[in-house]
N, CA and C of each residue as an Amber inpcrd file, in Angstrom:
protein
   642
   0.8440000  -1.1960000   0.0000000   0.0000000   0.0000000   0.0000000
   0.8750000   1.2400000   0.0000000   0.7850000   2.0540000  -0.9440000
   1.4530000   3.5910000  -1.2250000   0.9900000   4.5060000   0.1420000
   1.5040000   5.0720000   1.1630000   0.8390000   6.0590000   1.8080000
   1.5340000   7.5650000   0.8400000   2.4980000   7.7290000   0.7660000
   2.8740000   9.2110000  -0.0060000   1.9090000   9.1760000  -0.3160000
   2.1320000  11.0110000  -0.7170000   0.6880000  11.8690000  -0.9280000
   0.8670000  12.2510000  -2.3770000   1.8850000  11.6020000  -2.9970000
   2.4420000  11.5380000  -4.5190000   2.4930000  10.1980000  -4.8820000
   1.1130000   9.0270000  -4.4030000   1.0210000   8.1770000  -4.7470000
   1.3180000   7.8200000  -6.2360000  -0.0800000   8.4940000  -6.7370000
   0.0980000   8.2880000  -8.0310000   1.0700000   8.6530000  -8.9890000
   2.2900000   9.2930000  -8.9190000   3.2200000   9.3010000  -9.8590000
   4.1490000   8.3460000  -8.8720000   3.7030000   7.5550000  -7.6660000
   5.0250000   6.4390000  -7.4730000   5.5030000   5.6990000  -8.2720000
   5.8480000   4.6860000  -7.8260000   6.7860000   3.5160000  -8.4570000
   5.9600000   2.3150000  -8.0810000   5.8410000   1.0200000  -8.9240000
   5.4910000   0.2610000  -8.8770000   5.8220000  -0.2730000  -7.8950000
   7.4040000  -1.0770000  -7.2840000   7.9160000  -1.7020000  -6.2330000
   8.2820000  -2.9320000  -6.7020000   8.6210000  -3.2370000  -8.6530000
   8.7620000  -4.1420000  -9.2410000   9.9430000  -3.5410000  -9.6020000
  11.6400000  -3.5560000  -9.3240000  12.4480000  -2.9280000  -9.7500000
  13.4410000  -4.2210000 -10.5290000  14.4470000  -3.7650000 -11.0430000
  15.1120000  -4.7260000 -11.7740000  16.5390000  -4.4610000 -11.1280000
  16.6410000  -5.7640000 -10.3350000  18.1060000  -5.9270000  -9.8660000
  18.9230000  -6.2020000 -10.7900000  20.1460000  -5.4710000 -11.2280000
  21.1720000  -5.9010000 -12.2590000  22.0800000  -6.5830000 -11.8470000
  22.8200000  -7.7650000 -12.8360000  23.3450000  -8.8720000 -11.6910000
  24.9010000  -7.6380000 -12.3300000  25.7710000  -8.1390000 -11.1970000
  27.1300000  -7.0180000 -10.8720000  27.7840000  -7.5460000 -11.2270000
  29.2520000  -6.6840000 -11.9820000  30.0850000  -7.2340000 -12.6810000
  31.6280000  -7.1060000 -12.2640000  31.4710000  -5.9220000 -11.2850000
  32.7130000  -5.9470000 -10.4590000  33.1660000  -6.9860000  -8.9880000
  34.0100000  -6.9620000  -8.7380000  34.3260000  -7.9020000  -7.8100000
  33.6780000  -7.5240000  -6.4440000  33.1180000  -8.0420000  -5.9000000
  32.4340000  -7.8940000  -4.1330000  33.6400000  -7.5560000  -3.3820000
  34.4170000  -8.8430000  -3.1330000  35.6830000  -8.7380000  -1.9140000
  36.7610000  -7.5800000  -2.2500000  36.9890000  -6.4910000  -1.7540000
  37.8730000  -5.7410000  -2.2830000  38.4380000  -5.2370000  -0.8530000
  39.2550000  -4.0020000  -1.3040000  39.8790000  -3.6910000  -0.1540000
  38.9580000  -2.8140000   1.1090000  38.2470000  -2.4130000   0.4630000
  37.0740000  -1.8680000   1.6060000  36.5490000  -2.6780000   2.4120000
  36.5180000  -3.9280000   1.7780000  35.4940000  -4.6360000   2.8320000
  35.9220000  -5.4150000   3.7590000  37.2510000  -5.3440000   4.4350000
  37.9140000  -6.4340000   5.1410000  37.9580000  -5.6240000   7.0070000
  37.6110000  -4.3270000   6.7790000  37.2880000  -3.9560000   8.4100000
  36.3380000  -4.1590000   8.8990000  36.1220000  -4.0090000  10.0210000
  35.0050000  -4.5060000  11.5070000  34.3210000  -2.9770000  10.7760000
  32.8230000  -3.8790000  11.6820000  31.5560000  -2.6520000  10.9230000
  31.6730000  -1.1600000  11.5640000  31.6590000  -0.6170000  10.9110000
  31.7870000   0.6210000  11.8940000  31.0150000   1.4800000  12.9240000
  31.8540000   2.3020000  13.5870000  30.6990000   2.3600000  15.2660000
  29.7920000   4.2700000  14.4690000  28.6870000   3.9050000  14.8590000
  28.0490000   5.3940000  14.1020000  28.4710000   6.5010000  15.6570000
  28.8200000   7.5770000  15.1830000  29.5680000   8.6640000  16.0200000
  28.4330000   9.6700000  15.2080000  27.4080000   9.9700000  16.7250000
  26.0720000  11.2630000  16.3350000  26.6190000  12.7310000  16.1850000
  26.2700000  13.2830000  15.7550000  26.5000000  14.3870000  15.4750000
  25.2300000  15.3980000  15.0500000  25.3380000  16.7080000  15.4350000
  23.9740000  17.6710000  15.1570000  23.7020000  17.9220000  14.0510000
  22.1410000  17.8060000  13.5460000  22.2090000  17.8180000  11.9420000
  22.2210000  16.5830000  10.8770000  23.0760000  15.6270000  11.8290000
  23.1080000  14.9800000  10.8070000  21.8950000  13.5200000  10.7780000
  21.3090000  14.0800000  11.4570000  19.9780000  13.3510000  11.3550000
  18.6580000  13.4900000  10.6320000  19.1120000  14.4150000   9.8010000
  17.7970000  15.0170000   8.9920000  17.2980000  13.8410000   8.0920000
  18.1280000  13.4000000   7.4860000  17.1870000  12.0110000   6.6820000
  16.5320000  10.9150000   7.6200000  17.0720000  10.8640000   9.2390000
  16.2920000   9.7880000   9.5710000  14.7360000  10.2160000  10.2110000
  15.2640000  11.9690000  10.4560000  13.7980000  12.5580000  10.6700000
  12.5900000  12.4710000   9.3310000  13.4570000  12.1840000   8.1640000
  12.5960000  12.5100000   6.7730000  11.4860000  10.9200000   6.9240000
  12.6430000  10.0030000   6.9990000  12.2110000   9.1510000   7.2570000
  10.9450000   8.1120000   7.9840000  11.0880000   8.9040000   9.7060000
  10.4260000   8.5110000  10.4410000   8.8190000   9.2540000  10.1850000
   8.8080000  10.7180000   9.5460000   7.8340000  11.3160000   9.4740000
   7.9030000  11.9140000   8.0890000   7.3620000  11.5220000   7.1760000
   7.6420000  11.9500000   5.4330000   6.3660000  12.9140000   5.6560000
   5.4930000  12.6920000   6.2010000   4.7210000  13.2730000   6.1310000
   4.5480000  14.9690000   6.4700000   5.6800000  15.1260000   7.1670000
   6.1450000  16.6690000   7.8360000   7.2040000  17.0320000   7.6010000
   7.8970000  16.3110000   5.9430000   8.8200000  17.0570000   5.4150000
   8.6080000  18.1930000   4.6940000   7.4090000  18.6470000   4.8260000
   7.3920000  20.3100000   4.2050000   7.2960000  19.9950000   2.3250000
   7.1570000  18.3460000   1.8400000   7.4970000  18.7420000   0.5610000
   8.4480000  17.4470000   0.0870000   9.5430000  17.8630000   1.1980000
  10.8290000  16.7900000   0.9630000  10.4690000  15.4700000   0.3120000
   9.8660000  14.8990000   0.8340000   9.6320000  13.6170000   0.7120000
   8.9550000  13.9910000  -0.6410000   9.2120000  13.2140000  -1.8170000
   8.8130000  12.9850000  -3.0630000   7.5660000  12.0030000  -2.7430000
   8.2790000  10.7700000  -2.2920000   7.0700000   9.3360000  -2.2760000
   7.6870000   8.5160000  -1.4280000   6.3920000   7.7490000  -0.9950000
   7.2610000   6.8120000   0.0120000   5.8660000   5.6870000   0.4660000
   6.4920000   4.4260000   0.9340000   5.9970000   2.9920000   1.2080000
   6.0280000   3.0450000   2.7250000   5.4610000   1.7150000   3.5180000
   6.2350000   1.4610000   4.7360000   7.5810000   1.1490000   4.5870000
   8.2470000   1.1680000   3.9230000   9.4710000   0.7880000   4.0680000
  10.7720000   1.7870000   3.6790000  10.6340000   2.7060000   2.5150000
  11.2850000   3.7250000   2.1310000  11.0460000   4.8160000   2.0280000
  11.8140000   5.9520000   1.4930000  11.3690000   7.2200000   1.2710000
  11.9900000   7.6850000   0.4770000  11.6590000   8.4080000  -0.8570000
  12.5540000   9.0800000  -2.1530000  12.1080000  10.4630000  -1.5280000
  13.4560000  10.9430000  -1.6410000  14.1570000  12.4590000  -1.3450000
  14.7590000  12.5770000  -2.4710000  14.8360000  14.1850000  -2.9730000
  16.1640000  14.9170000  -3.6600000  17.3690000  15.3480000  -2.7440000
  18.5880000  14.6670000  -3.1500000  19.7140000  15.0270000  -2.6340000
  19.6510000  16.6540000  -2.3880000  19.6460000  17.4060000  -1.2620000
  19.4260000  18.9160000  -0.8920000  21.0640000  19.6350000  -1.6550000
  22.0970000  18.8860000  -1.7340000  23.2610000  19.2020000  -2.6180000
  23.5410000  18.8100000  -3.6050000  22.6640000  18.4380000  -4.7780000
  22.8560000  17.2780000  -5.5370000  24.4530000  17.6300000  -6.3660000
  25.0000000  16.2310000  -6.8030000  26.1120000  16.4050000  -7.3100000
  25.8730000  15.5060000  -8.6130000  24.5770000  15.7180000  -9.1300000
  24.4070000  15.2190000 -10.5980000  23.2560000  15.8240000 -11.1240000
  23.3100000  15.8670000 -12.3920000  22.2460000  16.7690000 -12.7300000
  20.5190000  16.3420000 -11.9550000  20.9440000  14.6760000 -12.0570000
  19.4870000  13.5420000 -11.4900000  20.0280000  13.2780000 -10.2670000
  19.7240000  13.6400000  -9.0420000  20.3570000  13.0380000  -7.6520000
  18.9750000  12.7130000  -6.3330000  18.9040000  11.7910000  -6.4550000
  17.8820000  11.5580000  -5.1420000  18.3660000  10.2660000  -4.5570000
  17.3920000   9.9140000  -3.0880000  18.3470000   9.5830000  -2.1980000
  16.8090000   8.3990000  -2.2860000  17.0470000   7.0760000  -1.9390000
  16.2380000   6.2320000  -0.9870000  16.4060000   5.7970000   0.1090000
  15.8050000   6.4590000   1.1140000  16.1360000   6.3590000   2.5080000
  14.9600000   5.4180000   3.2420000  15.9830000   4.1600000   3.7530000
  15.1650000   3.1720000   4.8740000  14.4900000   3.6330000   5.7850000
  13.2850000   3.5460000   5.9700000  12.4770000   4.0240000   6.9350000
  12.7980000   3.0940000   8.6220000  13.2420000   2.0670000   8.4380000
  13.3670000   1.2410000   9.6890000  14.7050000   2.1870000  10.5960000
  14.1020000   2.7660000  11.5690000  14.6180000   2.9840000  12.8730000
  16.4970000   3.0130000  13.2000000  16.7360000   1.2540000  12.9900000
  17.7090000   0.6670000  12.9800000  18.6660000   0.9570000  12.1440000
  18.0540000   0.9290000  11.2970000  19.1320000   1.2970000  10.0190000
  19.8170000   2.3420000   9.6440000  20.7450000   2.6000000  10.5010000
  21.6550000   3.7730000  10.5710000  22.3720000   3.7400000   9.4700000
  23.3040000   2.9430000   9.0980000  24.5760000   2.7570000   7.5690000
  24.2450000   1.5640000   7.2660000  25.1350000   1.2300000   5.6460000
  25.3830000  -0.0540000   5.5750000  26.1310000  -0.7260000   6.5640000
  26.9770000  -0.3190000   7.2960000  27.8440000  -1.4920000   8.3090000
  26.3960000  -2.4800000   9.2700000  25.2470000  -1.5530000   8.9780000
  24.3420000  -2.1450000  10.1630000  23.7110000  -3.4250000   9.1830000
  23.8990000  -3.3860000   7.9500000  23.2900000  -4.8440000   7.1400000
  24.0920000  -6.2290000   7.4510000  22.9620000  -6.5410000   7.3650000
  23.3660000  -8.1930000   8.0010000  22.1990000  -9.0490000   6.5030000
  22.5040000 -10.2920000   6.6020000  21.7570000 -10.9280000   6.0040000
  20.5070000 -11.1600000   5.4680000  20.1040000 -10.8050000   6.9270000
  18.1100000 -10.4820000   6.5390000  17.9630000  -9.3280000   6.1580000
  18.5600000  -8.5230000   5.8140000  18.1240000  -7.0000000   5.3780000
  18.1430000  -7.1110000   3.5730000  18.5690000  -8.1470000   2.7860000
  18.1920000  -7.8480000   1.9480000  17.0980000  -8.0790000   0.9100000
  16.1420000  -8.0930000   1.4290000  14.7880000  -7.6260000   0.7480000
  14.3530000  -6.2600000   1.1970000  15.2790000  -5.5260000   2.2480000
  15.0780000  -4.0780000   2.1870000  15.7850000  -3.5550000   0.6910000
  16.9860000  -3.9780000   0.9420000  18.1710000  -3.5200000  -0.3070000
  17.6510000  -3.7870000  -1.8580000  16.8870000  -4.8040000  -1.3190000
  16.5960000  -5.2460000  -3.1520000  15.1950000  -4.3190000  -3.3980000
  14.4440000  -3.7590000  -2.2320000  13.2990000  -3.3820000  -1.9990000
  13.8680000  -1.3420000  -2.6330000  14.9100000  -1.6840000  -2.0920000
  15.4900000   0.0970000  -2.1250000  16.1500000  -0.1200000  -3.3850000
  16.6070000  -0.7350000  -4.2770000  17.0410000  -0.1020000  -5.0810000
  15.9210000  -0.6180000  -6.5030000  15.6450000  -1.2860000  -6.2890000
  13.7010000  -1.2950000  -6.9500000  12.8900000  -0.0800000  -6.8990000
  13.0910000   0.5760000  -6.0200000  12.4570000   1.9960000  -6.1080000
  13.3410000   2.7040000  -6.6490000  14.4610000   2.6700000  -6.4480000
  15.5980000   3.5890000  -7.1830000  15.3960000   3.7000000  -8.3860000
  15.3360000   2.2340000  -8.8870000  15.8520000   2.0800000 -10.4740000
  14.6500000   2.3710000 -10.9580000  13.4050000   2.1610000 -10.3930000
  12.1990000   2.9470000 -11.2000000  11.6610000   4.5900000 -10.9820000
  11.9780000   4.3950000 -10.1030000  12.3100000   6.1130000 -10.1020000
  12.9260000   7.0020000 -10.8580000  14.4640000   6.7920000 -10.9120000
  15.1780000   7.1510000 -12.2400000  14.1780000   6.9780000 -13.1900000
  13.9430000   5.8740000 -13.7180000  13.6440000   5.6010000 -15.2090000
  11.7250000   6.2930000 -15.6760000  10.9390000   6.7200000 -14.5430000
  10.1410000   7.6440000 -15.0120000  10.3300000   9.3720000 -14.6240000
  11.3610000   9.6380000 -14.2150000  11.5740000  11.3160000 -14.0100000
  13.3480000  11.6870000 -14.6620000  13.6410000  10.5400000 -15.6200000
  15.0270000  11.0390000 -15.7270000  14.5810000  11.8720000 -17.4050000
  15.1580000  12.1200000 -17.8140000  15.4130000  13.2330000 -19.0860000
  15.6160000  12.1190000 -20.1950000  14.9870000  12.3830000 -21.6610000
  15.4930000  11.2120000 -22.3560000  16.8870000  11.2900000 -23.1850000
  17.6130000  12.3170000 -23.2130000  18.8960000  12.5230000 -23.1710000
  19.8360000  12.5830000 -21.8290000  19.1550000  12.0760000 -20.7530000
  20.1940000  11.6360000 -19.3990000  21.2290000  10.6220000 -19.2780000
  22.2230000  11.0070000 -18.6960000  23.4090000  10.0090000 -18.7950000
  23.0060000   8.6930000 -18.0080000  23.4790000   8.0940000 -17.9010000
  23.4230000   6.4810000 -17.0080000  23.2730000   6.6960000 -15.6320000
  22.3710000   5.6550000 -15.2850000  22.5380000   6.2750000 -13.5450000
  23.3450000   5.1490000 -13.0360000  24.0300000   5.2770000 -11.6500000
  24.1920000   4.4500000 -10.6240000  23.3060000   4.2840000  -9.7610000
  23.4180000   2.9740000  -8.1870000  22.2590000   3.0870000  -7.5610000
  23.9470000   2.2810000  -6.3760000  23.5540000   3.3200000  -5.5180000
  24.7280000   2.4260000  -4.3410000  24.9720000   3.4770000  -3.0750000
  25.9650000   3.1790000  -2.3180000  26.2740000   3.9190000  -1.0800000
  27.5230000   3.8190000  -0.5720000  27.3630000   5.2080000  -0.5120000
  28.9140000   5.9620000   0.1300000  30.0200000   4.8540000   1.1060000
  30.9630000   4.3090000   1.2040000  31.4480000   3.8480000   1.9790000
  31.2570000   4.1990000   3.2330000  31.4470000   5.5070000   3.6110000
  31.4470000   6.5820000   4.8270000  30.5310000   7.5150000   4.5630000
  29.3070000   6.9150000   4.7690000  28.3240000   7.5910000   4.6370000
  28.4260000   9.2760000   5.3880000  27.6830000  10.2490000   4.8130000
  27.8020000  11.3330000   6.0400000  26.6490000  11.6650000   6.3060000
  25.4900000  11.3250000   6.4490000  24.3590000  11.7910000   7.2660000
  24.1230000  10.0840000   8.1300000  23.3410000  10.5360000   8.8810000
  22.3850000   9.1820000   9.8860000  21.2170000   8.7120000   8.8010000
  21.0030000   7.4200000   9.1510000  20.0080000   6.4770000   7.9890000
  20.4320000   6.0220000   6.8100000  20.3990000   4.8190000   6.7180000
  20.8000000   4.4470000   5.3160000  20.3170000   4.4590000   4.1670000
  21.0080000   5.0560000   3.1360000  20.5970000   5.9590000   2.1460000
  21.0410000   5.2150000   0.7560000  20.0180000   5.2250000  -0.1340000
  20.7840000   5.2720000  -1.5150000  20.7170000   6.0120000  -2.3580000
  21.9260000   6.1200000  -2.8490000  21.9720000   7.3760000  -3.9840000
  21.6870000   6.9620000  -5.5150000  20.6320000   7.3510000  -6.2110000
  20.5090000   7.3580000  -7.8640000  20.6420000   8.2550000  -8.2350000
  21.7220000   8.0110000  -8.9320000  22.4200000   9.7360000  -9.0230000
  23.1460000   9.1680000 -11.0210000  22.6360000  10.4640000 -11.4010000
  23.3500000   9.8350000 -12.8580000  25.2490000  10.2200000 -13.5480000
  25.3990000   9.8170000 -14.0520000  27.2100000   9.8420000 -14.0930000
  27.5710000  10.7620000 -15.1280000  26.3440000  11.9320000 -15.3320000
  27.1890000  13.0460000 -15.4090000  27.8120000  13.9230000 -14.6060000
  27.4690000  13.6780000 -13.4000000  28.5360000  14.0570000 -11.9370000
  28.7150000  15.7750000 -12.4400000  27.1220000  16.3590000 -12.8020000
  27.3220000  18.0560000 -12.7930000  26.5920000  18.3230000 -11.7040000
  26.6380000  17.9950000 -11.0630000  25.5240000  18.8710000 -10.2130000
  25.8000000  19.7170000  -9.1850000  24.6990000  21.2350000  -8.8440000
  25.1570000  22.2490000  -8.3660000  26.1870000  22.1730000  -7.2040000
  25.5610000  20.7470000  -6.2100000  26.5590000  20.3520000  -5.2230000
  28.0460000  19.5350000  -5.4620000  28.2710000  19.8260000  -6.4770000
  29.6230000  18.9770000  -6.7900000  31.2270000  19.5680000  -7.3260000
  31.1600000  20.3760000  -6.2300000  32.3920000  21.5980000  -6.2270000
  33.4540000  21.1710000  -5.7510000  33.9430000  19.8760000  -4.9150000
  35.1750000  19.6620000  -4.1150000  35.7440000  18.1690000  -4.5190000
  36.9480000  17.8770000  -4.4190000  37.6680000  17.3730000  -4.4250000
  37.3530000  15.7500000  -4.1100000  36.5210000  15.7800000  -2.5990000
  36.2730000  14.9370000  -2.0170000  34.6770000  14.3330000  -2.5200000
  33.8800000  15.1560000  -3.0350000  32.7350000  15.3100000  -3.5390000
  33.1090000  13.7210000  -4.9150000  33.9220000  14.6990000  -5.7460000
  33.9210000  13.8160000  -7.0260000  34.4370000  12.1720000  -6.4170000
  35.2860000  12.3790000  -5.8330000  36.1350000  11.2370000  -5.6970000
  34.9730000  10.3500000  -4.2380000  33.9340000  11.0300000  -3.9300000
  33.3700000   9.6310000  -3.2810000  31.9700000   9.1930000  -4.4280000
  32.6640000   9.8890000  -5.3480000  31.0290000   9.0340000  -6.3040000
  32.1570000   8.2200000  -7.5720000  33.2670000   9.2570000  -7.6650000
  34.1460000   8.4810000  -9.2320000  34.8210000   7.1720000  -8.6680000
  35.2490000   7.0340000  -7.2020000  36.0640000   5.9240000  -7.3620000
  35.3430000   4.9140000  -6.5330000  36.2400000   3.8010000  -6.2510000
  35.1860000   2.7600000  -5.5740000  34.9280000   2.9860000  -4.0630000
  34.9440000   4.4510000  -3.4890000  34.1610000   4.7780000  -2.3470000
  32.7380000   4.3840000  -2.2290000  32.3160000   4.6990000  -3.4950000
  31.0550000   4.5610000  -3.7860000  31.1480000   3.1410000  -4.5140000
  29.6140000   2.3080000  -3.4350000  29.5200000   1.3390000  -3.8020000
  28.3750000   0.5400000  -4.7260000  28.1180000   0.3090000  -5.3240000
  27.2770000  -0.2750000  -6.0980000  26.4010000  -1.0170000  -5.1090000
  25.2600000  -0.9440000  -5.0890000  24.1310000  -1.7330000  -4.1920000
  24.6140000  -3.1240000  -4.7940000  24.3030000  -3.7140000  -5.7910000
  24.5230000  -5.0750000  -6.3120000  25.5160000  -5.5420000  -5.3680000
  26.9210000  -4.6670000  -5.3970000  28.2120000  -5.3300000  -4.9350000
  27.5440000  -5.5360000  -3.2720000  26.5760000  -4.5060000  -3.0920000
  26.5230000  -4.6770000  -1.1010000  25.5040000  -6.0480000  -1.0230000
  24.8450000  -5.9420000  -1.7660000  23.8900000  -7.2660000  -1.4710000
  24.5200000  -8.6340000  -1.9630000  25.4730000  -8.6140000  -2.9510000
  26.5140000  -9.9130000  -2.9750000  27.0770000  -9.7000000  -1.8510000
  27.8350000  -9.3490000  -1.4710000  28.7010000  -9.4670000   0.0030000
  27.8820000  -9.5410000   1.2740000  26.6790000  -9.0990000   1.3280000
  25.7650000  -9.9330000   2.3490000  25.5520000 -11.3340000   1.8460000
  25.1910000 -11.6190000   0.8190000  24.9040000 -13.3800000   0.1500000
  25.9780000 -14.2810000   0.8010000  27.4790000 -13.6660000   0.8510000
  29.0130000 -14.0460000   0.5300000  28.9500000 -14.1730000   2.1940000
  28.8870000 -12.9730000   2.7540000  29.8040000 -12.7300000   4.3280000
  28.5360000 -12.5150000   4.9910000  27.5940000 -12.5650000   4.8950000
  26.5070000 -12.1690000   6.0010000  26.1730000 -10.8620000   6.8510000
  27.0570000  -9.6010000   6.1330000  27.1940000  -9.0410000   6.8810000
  28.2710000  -7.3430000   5.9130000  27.8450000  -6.8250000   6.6720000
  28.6770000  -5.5190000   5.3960000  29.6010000  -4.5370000   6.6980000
  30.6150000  -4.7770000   5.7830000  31.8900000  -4.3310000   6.2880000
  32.6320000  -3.3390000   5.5630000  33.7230000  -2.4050000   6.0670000
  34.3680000  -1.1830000   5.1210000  35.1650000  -1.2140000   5.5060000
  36.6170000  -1.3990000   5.2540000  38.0430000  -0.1590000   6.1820000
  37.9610000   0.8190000   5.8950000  37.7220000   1.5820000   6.9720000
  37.4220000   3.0830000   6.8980000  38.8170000   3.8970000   6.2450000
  39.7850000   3.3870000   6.3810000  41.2100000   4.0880000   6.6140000
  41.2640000   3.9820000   4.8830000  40.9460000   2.5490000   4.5110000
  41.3360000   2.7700000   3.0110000  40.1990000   3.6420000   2.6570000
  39.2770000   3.6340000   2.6800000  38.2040000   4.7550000   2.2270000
  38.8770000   6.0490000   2.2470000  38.7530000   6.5150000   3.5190000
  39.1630000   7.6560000   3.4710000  40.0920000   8.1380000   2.6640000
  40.9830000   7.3820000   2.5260000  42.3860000   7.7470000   1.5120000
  41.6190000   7.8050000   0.0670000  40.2890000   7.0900000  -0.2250000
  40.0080000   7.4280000  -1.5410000  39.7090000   8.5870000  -2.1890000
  39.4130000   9.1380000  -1.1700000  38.7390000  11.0130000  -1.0470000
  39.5230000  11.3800000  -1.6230000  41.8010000  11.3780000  -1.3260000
  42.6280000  11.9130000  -1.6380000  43.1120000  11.3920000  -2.8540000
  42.4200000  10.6420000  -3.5560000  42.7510000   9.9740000  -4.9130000
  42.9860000  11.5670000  -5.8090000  43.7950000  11.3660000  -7.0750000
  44.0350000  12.6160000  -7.7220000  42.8170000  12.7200000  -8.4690000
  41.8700000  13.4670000  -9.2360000  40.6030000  14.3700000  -9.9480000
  41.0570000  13.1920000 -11.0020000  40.1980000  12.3230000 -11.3620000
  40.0170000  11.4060000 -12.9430000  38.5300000  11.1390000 -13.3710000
  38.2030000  12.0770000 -14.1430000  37.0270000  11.5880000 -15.7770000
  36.5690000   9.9640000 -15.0620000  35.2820000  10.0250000 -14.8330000
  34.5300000   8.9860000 -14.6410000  34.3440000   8.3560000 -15.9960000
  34.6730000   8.8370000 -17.0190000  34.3340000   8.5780000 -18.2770000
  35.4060000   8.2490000 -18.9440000  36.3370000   9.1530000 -19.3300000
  37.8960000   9.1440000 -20.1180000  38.7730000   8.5690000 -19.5230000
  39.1380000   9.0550000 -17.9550000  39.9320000   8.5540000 -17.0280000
  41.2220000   9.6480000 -17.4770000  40.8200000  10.3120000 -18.0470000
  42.0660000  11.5080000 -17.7420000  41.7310000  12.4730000 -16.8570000
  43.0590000  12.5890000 -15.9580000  43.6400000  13.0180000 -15.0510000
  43.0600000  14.3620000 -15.0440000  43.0710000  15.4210000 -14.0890000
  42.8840000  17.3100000 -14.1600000  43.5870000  17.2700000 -12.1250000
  44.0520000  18.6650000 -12.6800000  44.5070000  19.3900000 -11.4220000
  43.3310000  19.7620000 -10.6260000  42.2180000  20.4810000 -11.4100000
  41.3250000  21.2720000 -10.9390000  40.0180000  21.0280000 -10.5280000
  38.9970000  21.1410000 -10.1470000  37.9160000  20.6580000 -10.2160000
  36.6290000  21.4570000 -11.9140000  37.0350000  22.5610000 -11.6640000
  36.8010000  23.6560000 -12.5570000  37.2750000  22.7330000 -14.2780000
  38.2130000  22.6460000 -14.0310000  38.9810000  21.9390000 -15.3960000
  38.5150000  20.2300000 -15.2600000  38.0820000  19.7340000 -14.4120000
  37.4140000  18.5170000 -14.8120000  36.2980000  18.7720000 -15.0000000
  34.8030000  19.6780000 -14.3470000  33.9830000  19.9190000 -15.0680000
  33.8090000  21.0600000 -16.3820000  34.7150000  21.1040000 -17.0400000
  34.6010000  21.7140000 -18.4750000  34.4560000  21.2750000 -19.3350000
C-alpha cells in the first residue's frame, strides 16, 4: 500500500536488480563494521524518514518501508536519495543478512524512479552507497554519471562518487549473500577522497575541479 501523498506518480515496487560485474571482496570490505559517532544535523534524513509526512514537501514518495528524497546538494544533474524508513538502520555497516529484501526493496524503487523522471537525453545512472556515509540512515543514492551537479564543487565530492568509495548496491547485497554481513576499512576509504581528480568517463587526469567539469 502507497501512503505518499504523490502516490500516483510512485513507483510500482517491481524494480530490476542488475546482476554485478565488479568484484564484491575488495579492499574496503575487510574492516570490523563501523561504530556510528552522532553528530547535530546529521539526522535530517532519519527525521525525513520517520515522518515523510512533515517534510514540508521533501519527501517525493514513500511505502512502509522507504522514502525518495532529492539530494538537498545534488552532485548530478538527477540526484535523489532512498532512505530506509526502519529505525535501525543507521549505515550499511548495520546490514546483516536479513536486510536484503530491504536492499533489493530500495534499489527497486531507485531504479524505477530514475527511469520515469530522468530526461530522455540523461546520462546512465548508478544506484549504491557511500562507503562513509555522512548523514544518519541508510541511504541510496541514484544519481546519474554526469557528476554536474550544483553540489559537486570539491575534491572529495567527485572522488566519493568516481572511485570505488562509492559502492554499487549489487556489490553490497553480494557481500551480504558471501559474508553475512557488510563491512568497510574506513582508513582505506578515506584515503580514496585523496585519490588525484580522474574523468569517470575518459579517465584523464585534471589538477582542478573547474577543469574537470569543463
Amino acid at each position: 500500500m502507497l501512503l505518499g501523498s504523490r502516490a500516483a506518480d510512485g513507483v510500482s515496487g517491481r524494480g530490476r536488480a542488475g546482476a554485478s560485474t565488479a568484484p564484491v571482496k575488495d579492499a574496503l570490505t575487510s574492516g570490523p563494521p563501523r561504530k556510528w559517532v552522532f553528530f547535530s544535523g546529521w539526522d535530517a534524513l532519519m527525521q525525513c524518514a520517520m515522518h515523510p509526512e512533515r517534510s514540508g514537501g521533501g519527501a517525493l514518495w514513500w511505502d512502509e518501508r522507504v522514502v525518495v528524497i532529492v539530494d538537498k546538494y545534488p552532485k548530478a544533474r538527477h540526484h535523489w536519495l532512498v532512505v530506509a524508513r526502519e529505525a535501525a538502520m543507521i549505515e550499511p555497516s548495520c546490514l546483516k543478512l536479513e536486510h536484503l529484501p530491504l536492499l533489493e526493496h530500495m534499489l527497486s524503487v531507485g531504479q524505477d524512479w530514475a527511469a520515469r523522471h530522468r530526461e530522455p537525453s540523461a546520462a546512465p545512472f548508478r544506484y549504491g552507497f557511500h562507503a562513509i556515509p555522512s548523514m544518519q540512515q541508510l541511504h541510496l543514492h541514484v544519481i546519474s554519471q554526469d557528476l554536474q551537479g550544483s553540489g559537486m564543487n570539491h575534491k572529495k565530492h567527485w572522488n566519493s562518487f568516481a572511485t570505488v568509495y562509492f559502492r554499487d548496491a549489487c556489490n553490497v547485497m553480494e557481500q551480504l549473500r558471501e559474508m553475512e554481513h557488510a563491512c568497510v576499512d574506513e582508513d582505506t576509504a578515506s584515503n580514496l577522497l585523496k585519490n588525484p581528480l580522474e574523468c569517470n568517463r575518459c579517465h584523464e587526469r585534471f589538477q582542478t575541479m573547474p577543469a574537470l567539469k569543463s
